[in-house]
N, C-alpha and C positions, 0 to 999 in steps of 0.2 A: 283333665277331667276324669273321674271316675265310674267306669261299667257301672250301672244301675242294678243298685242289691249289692252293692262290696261296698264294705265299711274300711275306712282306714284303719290300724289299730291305733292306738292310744298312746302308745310308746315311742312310735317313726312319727307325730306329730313335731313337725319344723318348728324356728322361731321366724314370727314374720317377716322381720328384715333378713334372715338368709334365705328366705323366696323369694323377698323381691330380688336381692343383689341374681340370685341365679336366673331367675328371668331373665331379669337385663344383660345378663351373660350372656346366656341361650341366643336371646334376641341380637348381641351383637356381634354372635359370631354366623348367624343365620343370612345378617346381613351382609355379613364378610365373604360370605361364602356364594352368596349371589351375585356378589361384583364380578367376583373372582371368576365366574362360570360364566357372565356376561363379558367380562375381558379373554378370555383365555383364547390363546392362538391370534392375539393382535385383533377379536375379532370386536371392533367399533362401532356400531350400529350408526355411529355420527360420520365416520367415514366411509366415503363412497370407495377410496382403495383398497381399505382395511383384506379382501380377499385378493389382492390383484398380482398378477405374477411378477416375476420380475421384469419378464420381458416384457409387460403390458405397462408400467411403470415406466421402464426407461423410453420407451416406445412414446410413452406421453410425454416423457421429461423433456425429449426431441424434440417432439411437434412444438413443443411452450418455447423452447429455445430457438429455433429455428422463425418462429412468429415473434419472437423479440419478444415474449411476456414472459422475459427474465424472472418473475417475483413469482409467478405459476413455478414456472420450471424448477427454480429454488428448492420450492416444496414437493415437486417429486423426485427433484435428487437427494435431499436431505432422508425420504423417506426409504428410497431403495438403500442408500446406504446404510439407512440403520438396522433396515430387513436383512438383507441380503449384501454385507460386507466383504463375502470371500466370493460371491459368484462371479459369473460368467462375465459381469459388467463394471466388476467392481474398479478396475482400472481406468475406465474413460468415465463412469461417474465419478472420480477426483478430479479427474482432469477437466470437467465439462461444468461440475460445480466450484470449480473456482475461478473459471472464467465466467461464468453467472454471476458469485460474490462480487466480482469485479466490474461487470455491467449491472449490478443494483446497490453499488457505492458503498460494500461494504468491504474497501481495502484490508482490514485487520485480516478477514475470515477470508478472504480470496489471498494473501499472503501465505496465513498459516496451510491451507488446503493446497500452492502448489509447492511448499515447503514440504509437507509429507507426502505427496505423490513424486519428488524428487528422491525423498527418505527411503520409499519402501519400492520403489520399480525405476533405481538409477538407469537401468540401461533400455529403460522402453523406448521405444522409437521415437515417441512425443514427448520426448525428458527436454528437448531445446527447449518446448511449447510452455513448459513451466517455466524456465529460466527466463523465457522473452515476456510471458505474462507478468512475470514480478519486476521487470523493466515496467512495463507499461502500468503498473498499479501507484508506483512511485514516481512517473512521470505524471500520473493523470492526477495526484495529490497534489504537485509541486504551484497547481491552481486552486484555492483553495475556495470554498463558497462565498467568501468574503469578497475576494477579487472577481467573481461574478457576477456580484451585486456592486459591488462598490471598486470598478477596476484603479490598479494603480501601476508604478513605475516597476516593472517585472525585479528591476537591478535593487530594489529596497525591501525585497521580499526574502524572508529566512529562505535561504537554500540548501538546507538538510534532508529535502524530499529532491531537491536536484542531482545533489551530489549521490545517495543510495541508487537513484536512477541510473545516472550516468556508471555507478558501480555493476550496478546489475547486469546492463547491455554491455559492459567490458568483459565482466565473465561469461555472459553468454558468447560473445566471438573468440573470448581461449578458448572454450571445451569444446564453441562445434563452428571453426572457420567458418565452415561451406553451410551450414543453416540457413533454409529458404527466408529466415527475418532477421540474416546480417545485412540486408541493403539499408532497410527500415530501420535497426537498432544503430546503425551507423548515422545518417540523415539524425535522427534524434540524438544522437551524442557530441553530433557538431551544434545542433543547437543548444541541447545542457550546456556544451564547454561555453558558446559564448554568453551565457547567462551569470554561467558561477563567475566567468572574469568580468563581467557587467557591475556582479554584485562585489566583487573586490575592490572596483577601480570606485563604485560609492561609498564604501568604507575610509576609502582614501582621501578620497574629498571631505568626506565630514571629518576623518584628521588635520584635514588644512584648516577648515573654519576655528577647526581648535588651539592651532599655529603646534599639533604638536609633531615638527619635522621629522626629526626621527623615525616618527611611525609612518608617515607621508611616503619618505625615501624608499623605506623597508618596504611596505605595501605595495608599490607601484614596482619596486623592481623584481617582486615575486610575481605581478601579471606579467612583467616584460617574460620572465624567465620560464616559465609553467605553461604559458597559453600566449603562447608567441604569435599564433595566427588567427590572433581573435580582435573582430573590431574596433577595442577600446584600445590597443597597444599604442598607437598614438599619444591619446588621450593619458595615458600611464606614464609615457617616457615625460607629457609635458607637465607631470604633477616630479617626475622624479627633477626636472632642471630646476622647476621652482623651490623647490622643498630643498634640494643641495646649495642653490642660490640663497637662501636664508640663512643656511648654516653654515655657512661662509664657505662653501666646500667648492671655490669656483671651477676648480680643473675638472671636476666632478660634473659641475652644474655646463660647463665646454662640450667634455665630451659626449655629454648624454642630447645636447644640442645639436652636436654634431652628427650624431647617429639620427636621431630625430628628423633632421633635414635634408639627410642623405637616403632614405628611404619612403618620406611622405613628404616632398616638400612641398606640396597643394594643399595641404590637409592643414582646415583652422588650426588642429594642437600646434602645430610650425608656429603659423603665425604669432600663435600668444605667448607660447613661449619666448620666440622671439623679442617681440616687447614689451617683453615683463623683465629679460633681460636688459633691454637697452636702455628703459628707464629705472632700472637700479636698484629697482623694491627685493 
């Protein structure tokens, strides 16, 4: 607007549409510039943290952790990190949010999170802490929502979340023997072992319905062989006498009899085997 009594000259008369475009400039850079002054220095008016210190954040992250409201705490670990990545806390906030990722089911992001606090502070003193969490994120997948709702036969179940499990807790007891959670990661890795031979010796069986011996044989004498002290061995030697017994491989289908009954000879697999040999099939 123009001081009253000043005339514009005649000459510096605009064409209308480059007033208006410059308006609308003016106007969207005024507006830009108020966001900017309203954000600056993280400061949120919609968040209650938006000032909050570090130590008053992790301080919260704690209490939300500590009271099991995981999906709280999430969000103020998520926040200090992205505040305050190099302080003073920056170390057990990786480490504390990825065991939070990991009690609010989000395996991917509790994976990646003690993958990098392994990455960047190998030799902290809670480096076991990440190796045995990434046991437990792959062991806690290997049930998957399905089977919780609709449970089924563990041994029919993809065990590619068993097998990285049972990997993860093996390298956690190379790098640190004496780790207060080799009792734990051991106890879970006899029960992985006898799942993955579970799920071998049903692969073998649905080889037999398919009469294709060969694989029957092969399959069964790698449970004998790999997971020798797992409950299905039984079970596996009396798929290996049948399976040699078809393929005419009788010295085969003898010996494997013979071991079989020299070591379980109470145990149903004996018997069937037994008389599956006697009657001839």
């Amino acid at each position: 607007m123009l001081a009253r009594g000043y005339a514009k000259p005649a000459d510096l008369t605009l064409p209308s549409a480059y007033v208006s475009s410059g308006c609308h400039a003016l106007l969207v850079m005024a507006v830009l510039l108020l966001v900017s002054a309203c954000s600056s220095d993280g400061d949120n008016p919609e968040d209650p943290t938006a000032n909050w210190s570090a130590q008053k954040l992790y301080e919260e992250a704690r209490a939300e952790m500590l009271k099991r409201d995981f999906f709280d705490a999430v969000e103020y670990y998520e926040k200090l990190d992205a505040r305050y990545p190099y302080g003073a806390y920056a170390q057990q906030v990786k480490l504390d949010l990825a065991y939070c990722y990991y009690k609010t089911e989000q395996p991917e992001l509790a994976l990646e999170a003690a993958d990098r606090f392994i990455k960047l502070y190998p030799l902290h003193e809670g480096v076991d802490y990440a190796y045995y969490l990434k046991g437990l994120v792959h062991f806690k997948r290997d049930k998957s929502i399905f089977e919780l709702l609709m449970p089924q036969d563990p041994s029919q179940r993809d065990v590619q979340p068993a097998r990285e499990a049972f990997e993860s807790f093996a390298l956690l007891l190379r790098m640190f023997p004496e780790t207060k959670y080799a009792d734990d990661a051991r106890q879970r890795m006899v029960y992985l072992r006898n799942r993955i031979a579970a799920n071998e010796l049903h692969v073998a069986r649905y080889y037999l319905t398919r009469g294709a011996y060969v694989a029957v044989a092969n399959r069964a004498k790698h449970i004998v062989e790999t997971y020798p002290r797992t409950p299905v061995v039984p079970e596996a030697m009396e798929l290996m006498v049948k399976a040699y017994r078809m393929l005419n491989m009788d010295q085969l289908a003898d010996d494997s009899l013979r071991v079989l009954a020299a070591n379980y000879p109470d145990h149903p697999a004996t018997r069937s085997a037994t008389e599956f040999q006697i009657s001839g099939n």
